[in-house]
C-alpha positions in Angstrom: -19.5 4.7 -8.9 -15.9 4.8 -9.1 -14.1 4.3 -6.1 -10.3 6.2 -5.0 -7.1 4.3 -4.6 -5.3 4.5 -1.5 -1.5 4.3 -0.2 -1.8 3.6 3.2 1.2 2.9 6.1 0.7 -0.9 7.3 2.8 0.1 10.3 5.6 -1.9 11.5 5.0 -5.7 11.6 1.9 -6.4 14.1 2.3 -3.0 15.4 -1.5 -2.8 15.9 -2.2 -6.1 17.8 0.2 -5.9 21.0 1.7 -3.7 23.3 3.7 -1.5 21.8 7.1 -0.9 24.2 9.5 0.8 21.6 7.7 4.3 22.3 4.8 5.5 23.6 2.0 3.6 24.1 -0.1 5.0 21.6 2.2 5.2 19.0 0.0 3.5 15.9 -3.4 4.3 17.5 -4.2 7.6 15.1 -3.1 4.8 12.0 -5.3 2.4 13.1 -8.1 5.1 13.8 -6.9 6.0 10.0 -7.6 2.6 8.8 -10.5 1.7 11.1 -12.5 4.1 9.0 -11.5 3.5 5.5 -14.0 1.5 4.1 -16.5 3.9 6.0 -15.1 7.2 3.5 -15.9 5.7 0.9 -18.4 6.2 -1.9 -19.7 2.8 -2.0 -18.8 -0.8 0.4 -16.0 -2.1 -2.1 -16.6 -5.6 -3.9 -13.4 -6.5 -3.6 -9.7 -5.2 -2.9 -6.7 -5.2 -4.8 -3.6 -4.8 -2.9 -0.1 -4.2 -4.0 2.5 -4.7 -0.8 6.1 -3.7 -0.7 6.6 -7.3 1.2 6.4 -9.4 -2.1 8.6 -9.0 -4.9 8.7 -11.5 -8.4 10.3 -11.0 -11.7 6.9 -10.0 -13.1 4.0 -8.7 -11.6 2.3 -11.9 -10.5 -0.8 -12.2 -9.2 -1.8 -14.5 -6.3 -4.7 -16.9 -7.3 -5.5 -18.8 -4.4 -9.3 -19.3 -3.0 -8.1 -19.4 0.9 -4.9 -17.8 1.0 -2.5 -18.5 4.3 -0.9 -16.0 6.4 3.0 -15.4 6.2 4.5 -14.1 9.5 7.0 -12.3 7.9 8.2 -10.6 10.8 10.7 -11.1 13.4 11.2 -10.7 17.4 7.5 -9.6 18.2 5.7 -11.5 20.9 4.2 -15.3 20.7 0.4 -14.2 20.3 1.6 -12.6 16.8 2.2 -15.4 14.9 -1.5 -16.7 16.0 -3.4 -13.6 14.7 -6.0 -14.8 11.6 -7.8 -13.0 8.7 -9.9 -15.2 6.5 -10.6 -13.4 3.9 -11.5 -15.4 0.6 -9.2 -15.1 -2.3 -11.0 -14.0 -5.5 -9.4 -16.1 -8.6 -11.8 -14.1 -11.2 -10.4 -11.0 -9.8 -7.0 -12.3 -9.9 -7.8 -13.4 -13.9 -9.2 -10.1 -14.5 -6.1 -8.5 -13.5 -3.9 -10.6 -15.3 -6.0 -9.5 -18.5 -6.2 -6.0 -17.9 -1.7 -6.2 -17.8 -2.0 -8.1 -20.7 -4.1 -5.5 -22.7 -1.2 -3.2 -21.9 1.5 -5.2 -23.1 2.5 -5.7 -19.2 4.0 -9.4 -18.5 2.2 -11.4 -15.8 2.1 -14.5 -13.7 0.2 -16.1 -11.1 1.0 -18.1 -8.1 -1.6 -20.2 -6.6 0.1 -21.0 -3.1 1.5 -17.2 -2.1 0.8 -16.3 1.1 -0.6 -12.9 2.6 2.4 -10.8 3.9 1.6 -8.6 6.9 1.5 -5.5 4.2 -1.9 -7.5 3.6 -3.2 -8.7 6.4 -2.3 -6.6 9.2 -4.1 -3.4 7.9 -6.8 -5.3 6.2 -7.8 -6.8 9.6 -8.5 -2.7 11.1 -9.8 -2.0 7.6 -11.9 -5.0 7.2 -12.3 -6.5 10.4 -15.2 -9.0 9.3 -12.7 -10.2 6.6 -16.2 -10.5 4.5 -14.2 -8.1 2.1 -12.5 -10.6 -1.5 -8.7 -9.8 -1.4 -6.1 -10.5 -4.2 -2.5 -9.6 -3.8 -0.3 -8.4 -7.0 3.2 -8.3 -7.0 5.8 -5.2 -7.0 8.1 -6.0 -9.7 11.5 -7.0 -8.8 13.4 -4.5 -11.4 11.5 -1.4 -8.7 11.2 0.4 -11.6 9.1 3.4 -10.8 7.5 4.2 -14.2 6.5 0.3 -14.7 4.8 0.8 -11.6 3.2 3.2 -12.6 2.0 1.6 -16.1 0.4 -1.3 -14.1 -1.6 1.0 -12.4 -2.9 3.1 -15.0 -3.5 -0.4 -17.0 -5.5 -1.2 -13.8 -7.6 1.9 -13.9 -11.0 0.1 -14.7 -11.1 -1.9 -11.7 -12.0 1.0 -9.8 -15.2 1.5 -11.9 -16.0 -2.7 -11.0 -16.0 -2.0 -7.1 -12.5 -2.9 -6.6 -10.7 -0.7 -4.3 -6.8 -1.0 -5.4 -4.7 -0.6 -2.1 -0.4 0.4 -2.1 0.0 -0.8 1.1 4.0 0.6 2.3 5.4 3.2 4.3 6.1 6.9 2.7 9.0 7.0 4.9 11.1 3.4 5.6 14.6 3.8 6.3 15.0 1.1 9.4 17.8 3.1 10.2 16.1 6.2 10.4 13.6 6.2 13.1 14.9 9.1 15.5 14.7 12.3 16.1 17.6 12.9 14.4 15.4 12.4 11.3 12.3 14.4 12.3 12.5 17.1 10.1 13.9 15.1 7.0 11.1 12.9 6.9 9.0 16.3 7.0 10.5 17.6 4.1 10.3 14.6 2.0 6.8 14.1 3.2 6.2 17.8 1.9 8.0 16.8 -1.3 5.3 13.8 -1.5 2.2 15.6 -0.7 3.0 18.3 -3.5 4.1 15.6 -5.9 0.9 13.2 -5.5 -1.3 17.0 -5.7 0.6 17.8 -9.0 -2.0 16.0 -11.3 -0.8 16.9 -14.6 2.8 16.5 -13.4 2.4 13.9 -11.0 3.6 10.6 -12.8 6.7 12.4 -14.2 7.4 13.3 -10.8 7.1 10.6 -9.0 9.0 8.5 -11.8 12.1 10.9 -10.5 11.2 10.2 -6.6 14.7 9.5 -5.4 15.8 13.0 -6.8 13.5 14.4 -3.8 14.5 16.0 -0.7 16.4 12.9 1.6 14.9 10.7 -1.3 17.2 8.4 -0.6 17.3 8.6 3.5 13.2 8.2 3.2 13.8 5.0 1.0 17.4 3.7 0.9 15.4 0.7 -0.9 12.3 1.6 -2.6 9.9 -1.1 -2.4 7.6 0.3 0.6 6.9 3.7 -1.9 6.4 1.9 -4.8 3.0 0.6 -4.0 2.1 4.5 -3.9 3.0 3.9 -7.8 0.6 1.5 -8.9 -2.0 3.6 -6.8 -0.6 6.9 -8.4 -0.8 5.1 -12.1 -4.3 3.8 -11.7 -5.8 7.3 -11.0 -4.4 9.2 -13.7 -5.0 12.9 -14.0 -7.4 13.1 -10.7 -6.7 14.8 -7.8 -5.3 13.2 -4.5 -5.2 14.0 -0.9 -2.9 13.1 1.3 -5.6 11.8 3.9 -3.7 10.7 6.9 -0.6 12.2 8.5 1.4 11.7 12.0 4.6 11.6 13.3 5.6 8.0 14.1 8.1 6.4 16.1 9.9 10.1 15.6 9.4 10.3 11.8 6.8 11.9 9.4 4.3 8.7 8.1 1.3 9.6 5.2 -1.3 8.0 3.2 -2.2 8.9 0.3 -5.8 8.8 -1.6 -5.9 9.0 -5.4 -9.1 10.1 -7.7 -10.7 12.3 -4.4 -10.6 15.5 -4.0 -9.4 17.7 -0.8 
């Protein structure tokens, strides 16, 4: 059985574990309904997931080895009980050296880093995805050049996984401009989102396209820094030629917000 990949929003740092004051109240409950039933959609229960979060950035792709990994708060201003929430999820090192091959194979440079931390791009979704965190989780890298098109590489060098029961994960945002959640930028976010959904349903096209992303409609007002759309990349690349589905949309804190699933049809 070979499983989808998936670009999913991680929200905005604990957004799903407190009370959320900066809008209305319900604000990320259709996202966490979104995530609550991931691992449900599937075809199979994954043996293991590969994520790929715009919150950690290295000079190669590296992969993170560790057995236990720790949690990194790496967010700011959100209340006490936040920086006490837990996931313990095991680390999978075979998965992590099984990755590291699969680069390899492609001419792709690699490293590993045995102390890394799990960023909230990891662990806050993976606790509404996988709240039993009975689920193996390795973390790879973006690379810190953000070059779209070796983004896309590693996916598509990362394509057998998803016949081994790994589910590969882009966790980011389709739209992340920290300066552009208002409803000043309602309908831009909806026109890039459009630009998205008929980019990542271009099969034939799509990794040319995407590869040419900040040409898009407010490309550049969606992501004035890429590194929350390139996750989409890697799960773009490693589905090459299939269909996608843009499985999840809702306006957000005023803006357009997607998800994305690779290698499944409509």
């Amino acid at each position: 059985m070979t499983l989808p990949t998936v670009f999913l929003p991680h929200g905005a740092g604990p957004c799903f574990f407190m009370e959320w004051g900066r809008g209305p109240a319900d604000t990320w409950d259709r996202t966490a309904a979104y995530l609550q039933g991931l691992i449900a959609s599937l075809p199979e229960r994954p043996k293991a997931i590969l994520v790929v979060s715009g919150h950690w950035e290295a000079p190669v792709f590296t992969v993170a080895t560790g057995k236990w990994p720790q949690l990194d708060y790496d967010y700011f201003g959100f209340p006490p009980h936040t920086y006490e929430l837990t996931f313990s999820a095991p680390g999978s090192p075979g998965l992590a050296r099984r990755v590291r091959r699969l680069l390899g194979e492609a001419g792709i440079a690699s490293a590993e880093d045995d102390e890394h931390g799990w960023d909230h791009g990891v662990f806050v979704p993976l606790k509404l995805v996988t709240p039993d965190a009975d689920i193996p989780v390795v973390q790879l890298s973006l690379k810190a050049d953000l070059d779209p098109e070796a983004h896309l590489a590693a996916g598509r060098a990362l394509r057998p996984l998803r016949d081994e029961g790994v589910l590969i994960v882009g966790s980011g945002m389709s739209w992340h401009n920290m300066r552009g959640f208002s409803p000043a930028f309602t309908e831009r976010s909806a026109k890039f989102d459009a630009w998205l959904e008929g980019a990542v349903t271009d099969a034939p096209n799509r990794d040319a396209v995407l590869a040419r992303w900040d040409a898009a409609p407010y490309g550049r007002e969606a992501h004035p820094r890429e590194e929350h759309l390139l996750p989409l990349m890697v799960a773009a690349g490693a589905a090459p030629g299939e269909p996608a589905v843009v499985a999840f949309r809702d306006t957000v804190m005023d803006v357009v917000v997607s998800a994305v699933e690779f290698g499944r049809a409509a």
